[in-house]
Gaussian input, Z-matrix of N, CA and C with variables (Angstrom, degrees):
# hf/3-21g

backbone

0 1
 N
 C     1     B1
 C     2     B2     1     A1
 N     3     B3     2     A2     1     D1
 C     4     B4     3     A3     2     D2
 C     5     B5     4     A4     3     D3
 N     6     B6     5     A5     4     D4
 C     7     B7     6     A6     5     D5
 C     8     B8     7     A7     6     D6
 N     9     B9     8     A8     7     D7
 C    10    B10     9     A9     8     D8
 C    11    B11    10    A10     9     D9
 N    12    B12    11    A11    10    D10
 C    13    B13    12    A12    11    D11
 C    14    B14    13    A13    12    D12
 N    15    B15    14    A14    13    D13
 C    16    B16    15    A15    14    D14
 C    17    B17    16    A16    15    D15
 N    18    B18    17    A17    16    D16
 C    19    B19    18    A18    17    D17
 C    20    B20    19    A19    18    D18
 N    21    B21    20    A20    19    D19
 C    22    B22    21    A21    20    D20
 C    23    B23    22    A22    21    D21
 N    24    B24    23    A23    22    D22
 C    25    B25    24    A24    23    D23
 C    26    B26    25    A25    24    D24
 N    27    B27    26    A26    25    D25
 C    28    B28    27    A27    26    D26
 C    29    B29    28    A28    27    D27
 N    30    B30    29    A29    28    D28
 C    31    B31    30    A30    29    D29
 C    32    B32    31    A31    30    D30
 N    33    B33    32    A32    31    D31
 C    34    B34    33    A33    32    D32
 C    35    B35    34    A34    33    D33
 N    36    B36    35    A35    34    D34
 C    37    B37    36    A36    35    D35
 C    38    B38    37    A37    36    D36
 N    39    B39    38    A38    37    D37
 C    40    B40    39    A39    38    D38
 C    41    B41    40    A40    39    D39
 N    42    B42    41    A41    40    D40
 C    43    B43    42    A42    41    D41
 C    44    B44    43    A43    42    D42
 N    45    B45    44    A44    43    D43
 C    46    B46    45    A45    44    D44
 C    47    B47    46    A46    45    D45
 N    48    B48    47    A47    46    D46
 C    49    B49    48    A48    47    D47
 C    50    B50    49    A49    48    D48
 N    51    B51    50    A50    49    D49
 C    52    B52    51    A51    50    D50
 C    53    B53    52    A52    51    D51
 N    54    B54    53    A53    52    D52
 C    55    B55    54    A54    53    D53
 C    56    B56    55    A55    54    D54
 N    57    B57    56    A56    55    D55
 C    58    B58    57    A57    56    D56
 C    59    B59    58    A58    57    D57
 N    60    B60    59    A59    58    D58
 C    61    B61    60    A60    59    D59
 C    62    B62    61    A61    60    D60
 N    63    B63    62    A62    61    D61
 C    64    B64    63    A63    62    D62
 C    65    B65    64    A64    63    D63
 N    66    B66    65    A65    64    D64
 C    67    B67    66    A66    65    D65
 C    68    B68    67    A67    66    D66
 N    69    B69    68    A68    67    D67
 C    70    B70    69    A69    68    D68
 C    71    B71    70    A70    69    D69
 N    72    B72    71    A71    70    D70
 C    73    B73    72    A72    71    D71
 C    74    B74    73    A73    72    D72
 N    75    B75    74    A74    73    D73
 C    76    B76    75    A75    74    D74
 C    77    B77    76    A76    75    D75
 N    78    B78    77    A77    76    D76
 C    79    B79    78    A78    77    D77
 C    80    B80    79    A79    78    D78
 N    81    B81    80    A80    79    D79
 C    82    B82    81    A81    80    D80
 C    83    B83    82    A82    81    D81
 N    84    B84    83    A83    82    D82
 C    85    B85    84    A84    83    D83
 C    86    B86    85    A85    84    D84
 N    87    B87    86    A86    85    D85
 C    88    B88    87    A87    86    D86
 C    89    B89    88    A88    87    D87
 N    90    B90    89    A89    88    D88
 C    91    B91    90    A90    89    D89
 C    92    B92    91    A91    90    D90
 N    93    B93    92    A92    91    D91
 C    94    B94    93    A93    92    D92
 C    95    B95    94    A94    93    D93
 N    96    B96    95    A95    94    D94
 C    97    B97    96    A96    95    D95
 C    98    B98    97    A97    96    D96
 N    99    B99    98    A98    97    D97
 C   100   B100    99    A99    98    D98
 C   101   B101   100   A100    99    D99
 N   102   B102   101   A101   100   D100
 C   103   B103   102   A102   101   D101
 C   104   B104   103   A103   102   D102
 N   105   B105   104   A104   103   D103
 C   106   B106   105   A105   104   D104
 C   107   B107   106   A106   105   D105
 N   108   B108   107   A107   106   D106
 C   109   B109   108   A108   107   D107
 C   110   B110   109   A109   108   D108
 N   111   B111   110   A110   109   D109
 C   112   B112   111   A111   110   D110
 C   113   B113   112   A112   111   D111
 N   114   B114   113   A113   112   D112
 C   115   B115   114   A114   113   D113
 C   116   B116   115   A115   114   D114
 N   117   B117   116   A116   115   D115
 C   118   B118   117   A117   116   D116
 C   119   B119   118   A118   117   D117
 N   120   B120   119   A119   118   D118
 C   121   B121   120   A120   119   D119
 C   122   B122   121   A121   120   D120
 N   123   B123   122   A122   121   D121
 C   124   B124   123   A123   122   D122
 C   125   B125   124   A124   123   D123
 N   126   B126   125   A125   124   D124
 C   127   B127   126   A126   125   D125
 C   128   B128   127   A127   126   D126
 N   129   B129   128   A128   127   D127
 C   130   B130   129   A129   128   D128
 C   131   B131   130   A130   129   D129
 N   132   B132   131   A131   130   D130
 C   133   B133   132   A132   131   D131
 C   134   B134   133   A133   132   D132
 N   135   B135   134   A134   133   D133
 C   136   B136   135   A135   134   D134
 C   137   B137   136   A136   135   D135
 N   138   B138   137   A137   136   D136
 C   139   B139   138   A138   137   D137
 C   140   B140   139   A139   138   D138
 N   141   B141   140   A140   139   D139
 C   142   B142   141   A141   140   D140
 C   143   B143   142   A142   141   D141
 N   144   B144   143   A143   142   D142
 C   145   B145   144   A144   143   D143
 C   146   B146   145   A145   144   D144
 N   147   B147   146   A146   145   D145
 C   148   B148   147   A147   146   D146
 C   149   B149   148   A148   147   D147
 N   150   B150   149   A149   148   D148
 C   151   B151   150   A150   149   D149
 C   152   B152   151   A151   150   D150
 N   153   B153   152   A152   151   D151
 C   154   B154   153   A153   152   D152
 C   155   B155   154   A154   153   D153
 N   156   B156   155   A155   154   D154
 C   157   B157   156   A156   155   D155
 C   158   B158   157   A157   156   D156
 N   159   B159   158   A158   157   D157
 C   160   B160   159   A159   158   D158
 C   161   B161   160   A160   159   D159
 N   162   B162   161   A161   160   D160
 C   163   B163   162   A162   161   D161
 C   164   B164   163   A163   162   D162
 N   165   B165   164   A164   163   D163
 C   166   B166   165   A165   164   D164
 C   167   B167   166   A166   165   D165
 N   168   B168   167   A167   166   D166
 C   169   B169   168   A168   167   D167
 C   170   B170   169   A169   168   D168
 N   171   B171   170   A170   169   D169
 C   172   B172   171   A171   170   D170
 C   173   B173   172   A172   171   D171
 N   174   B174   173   A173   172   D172
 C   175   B175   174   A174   173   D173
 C   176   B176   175   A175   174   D174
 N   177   B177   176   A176   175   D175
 C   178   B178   177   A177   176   D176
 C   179   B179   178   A178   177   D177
 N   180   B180   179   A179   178   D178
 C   181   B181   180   A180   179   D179
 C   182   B182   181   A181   180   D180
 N   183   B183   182   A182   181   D181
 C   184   B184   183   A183   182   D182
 C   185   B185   184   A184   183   D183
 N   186   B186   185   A185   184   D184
 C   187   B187   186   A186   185   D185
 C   188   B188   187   A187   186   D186
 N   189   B189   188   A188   187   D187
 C   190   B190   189   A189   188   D188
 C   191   B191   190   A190   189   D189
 N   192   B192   191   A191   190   D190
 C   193   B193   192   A192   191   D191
 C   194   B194   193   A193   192   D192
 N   195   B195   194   A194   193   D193
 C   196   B196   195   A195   194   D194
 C   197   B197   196   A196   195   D195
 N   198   B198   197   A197   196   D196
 C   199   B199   198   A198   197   D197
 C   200   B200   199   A199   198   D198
 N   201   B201   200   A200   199   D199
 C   202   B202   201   A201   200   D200
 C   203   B203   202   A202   201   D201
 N   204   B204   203   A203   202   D202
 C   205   B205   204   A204   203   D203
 C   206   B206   205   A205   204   D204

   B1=1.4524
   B2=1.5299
   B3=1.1853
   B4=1.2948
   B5=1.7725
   B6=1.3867
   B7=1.2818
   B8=0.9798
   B9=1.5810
   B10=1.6112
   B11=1.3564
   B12=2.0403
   B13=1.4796
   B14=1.4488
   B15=1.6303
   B16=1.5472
   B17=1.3878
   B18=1.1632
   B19=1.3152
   B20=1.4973
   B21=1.7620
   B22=1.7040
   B23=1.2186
   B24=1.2803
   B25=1.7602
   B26=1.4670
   B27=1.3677
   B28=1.1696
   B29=1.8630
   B30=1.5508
   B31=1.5198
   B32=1.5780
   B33=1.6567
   B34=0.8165
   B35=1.9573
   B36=1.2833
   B37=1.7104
   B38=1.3511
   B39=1.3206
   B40=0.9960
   B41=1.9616
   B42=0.9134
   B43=1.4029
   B44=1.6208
   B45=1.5294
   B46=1.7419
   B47=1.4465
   B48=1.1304
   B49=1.6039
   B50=1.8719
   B51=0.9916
   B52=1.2613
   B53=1.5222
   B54=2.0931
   B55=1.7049
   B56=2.0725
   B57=1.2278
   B58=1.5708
   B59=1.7440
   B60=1.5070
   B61=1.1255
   B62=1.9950
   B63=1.5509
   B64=1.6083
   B65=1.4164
   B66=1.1203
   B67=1.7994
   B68=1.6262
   B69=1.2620
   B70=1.0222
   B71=1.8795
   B72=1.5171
   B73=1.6250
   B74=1.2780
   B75=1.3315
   B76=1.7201
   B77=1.7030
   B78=1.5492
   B79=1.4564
   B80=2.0039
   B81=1.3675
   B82=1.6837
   B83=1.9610
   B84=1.3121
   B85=1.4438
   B86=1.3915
   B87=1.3056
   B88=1.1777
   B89=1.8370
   B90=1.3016
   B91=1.7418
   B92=1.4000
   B93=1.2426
   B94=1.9244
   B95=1.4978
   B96=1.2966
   B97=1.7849
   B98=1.0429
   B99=1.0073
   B100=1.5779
   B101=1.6768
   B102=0.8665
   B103=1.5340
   B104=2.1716
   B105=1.5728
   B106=1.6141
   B107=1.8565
   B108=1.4949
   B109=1.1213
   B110=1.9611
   B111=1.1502
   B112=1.2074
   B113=1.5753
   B114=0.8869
   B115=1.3204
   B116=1.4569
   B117=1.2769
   B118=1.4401
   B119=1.4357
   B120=1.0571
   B121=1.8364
   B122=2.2179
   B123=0.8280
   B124=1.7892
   B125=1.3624
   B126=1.2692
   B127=1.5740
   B128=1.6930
   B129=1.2264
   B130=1.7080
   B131=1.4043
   B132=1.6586
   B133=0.9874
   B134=1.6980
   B135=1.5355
   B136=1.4794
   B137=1.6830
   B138=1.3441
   B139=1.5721
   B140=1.4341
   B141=1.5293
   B142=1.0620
   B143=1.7278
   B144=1.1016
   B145=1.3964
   B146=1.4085
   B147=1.0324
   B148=1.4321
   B149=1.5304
   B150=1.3972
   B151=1.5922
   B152=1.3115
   B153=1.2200
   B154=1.8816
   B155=1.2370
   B156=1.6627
   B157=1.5586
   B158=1.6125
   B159=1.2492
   B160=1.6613
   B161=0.9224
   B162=1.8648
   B163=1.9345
   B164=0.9943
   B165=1.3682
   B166=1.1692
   B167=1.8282
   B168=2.1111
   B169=1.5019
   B170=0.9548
   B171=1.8063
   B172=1.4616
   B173=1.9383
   B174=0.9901
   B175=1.4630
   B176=1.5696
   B177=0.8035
   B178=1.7813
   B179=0.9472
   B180=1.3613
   B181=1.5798
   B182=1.1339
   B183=1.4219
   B184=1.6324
   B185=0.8736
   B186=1.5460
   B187=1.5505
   B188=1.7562
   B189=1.1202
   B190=2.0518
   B191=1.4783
   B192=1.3021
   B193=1.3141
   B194=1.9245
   B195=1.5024
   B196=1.5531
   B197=2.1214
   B198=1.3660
   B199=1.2069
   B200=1.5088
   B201=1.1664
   B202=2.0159
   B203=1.2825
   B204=1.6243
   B205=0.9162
   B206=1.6056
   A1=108.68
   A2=118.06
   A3=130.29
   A4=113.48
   A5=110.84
   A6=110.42
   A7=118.69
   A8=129.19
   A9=149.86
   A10=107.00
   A11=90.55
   A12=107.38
   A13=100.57
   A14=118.62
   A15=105.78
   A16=81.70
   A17=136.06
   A18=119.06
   A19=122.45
   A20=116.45
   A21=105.24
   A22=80.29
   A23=97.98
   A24=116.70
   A25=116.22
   A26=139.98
   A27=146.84
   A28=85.18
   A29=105.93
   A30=94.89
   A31=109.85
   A32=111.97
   A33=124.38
   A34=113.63
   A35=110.68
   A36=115.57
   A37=100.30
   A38=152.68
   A39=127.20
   A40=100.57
   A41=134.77
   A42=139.54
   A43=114.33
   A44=98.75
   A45=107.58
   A46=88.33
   A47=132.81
   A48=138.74
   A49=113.61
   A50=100.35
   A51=104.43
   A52=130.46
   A53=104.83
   A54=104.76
   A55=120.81
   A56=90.59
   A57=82.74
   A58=114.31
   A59=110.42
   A60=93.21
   A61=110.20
   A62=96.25
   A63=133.61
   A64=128.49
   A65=93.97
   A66=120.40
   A67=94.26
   A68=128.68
   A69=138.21
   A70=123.57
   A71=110.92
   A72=96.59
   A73=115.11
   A74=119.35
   A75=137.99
   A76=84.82
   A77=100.64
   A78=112.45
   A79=109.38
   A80=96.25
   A81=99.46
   A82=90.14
   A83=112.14
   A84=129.73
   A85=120.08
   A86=132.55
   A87=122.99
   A88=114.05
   A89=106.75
   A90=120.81
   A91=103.30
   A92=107.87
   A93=128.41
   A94=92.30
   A95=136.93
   A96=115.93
   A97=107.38
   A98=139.61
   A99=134.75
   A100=79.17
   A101=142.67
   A102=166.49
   A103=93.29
   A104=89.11
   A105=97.77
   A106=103.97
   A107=133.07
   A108=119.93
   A109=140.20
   A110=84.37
   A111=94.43
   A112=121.05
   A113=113.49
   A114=120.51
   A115=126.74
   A116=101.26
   A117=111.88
   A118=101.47
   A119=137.14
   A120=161.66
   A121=87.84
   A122=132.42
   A123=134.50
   A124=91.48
   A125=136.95
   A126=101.04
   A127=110.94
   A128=119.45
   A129=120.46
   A130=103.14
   A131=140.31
   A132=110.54
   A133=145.34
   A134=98.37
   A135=102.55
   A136=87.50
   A137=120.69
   A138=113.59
   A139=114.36
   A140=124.06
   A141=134.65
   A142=108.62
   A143=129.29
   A144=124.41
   A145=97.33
   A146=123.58
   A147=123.17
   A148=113.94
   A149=91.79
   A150=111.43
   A151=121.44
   A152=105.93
   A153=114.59
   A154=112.92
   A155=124.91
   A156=134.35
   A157=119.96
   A158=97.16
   A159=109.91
   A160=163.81
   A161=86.75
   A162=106.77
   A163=119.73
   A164=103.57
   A165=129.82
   A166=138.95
   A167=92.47
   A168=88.74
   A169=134.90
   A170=126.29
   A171=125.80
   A172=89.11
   A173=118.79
   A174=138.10
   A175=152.58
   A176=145.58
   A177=147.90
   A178=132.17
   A179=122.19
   A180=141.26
   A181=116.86
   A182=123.66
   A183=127.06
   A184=110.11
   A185=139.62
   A186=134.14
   A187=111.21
   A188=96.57
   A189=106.57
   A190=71.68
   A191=130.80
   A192=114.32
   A193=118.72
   A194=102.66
   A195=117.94
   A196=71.32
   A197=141.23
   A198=141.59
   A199=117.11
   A200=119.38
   A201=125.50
   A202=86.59
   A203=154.41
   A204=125.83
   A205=103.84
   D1=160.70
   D2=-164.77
   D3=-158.85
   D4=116.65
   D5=165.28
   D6=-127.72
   D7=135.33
   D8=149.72
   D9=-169.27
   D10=152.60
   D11=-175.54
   D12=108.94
   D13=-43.75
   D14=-165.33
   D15=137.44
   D16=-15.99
   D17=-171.77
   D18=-126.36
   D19=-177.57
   D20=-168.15
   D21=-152.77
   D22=131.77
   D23=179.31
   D24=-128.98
   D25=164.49
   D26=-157.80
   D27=-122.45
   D28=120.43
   D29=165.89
   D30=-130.87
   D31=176.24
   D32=177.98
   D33=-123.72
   D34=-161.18
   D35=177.48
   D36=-158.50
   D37=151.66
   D38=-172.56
   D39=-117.12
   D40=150.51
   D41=163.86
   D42=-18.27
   D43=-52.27
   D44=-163.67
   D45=-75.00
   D46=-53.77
   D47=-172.16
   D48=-38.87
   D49=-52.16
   D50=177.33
   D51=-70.32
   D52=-50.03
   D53=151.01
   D54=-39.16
   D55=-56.45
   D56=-165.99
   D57=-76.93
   D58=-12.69
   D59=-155.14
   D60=-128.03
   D61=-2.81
   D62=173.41
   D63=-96.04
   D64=-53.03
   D65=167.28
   D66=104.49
   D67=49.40
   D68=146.82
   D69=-60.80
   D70=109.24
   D71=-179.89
   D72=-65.93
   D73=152.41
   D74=-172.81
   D75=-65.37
   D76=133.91
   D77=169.25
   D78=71.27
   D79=28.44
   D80=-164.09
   D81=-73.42
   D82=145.73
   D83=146.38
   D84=-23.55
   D85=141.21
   D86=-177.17
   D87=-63.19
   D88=-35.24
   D89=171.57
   D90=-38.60
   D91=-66.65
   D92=-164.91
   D93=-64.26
   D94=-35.39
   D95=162.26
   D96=-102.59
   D97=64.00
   D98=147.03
   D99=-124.98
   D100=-77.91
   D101=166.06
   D102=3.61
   D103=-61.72
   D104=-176.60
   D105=-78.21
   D106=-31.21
   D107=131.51
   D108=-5.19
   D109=-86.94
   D110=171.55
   D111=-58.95
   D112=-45.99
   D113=166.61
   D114=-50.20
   D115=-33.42
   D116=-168.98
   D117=-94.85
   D118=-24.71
   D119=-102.07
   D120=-94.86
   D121=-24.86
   D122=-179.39
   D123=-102.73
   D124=-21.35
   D125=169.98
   D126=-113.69
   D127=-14.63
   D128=151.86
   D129=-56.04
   D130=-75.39
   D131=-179.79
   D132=-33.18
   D133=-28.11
   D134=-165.86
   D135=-85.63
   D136=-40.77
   D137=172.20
   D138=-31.44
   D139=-72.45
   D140=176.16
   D141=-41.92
   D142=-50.47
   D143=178.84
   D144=-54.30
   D145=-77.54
   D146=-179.30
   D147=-8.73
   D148=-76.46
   D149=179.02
   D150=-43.67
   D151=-43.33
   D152=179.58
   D153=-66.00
   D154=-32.96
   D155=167.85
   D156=-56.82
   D157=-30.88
   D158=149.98
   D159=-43.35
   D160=-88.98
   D161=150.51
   D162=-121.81
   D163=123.61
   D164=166.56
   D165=-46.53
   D166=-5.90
   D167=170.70
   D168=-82.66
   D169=-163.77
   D170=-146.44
   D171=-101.90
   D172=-3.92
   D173=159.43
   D174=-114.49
   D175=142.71
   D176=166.17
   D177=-135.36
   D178=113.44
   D179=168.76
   D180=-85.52
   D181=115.52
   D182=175.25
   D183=-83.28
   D184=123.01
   D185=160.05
   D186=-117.15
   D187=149.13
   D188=-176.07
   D189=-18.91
   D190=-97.15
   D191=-101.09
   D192=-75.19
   D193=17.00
   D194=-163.05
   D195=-106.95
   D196=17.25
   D197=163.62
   D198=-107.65
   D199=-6.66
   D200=-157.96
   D201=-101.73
   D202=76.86
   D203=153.48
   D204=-112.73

């Protein structure tokens, strides 16, 4: 979950997002992404802000490519 702006959203991260863009290994353990999670956790959040300035739904899925800028 995620709130700012006024609002509370249900989010997600997607698998590929984290290998390419976390340094998560391909086929990593569930530990080793929560691990690259956390790690990553101040610039996924600011992703998600991003995203929420956007869309406006009751959800968000991060994938790499909401990372290529």
């Amino acid at each position: 979950m995620a709130a700012a702006h006024g609002q509370t959203v249900q989010c997600a991260i997607t698998r590929d997002a984290l290998e390419e863009h976390f340094w998560s290994p391909i086929g990593a353990s569930d530990a080793r992404l929560l691990k690259a999670f956390a790690d990553g956790r101040k610039r996924i959040a600011a992703a998600v802000e991003r995203k929420m300035l956007r869309d406006k739904s009751a959800s968000i899925v991060l994938h790499a490519a909401d990372f290529s800028h």
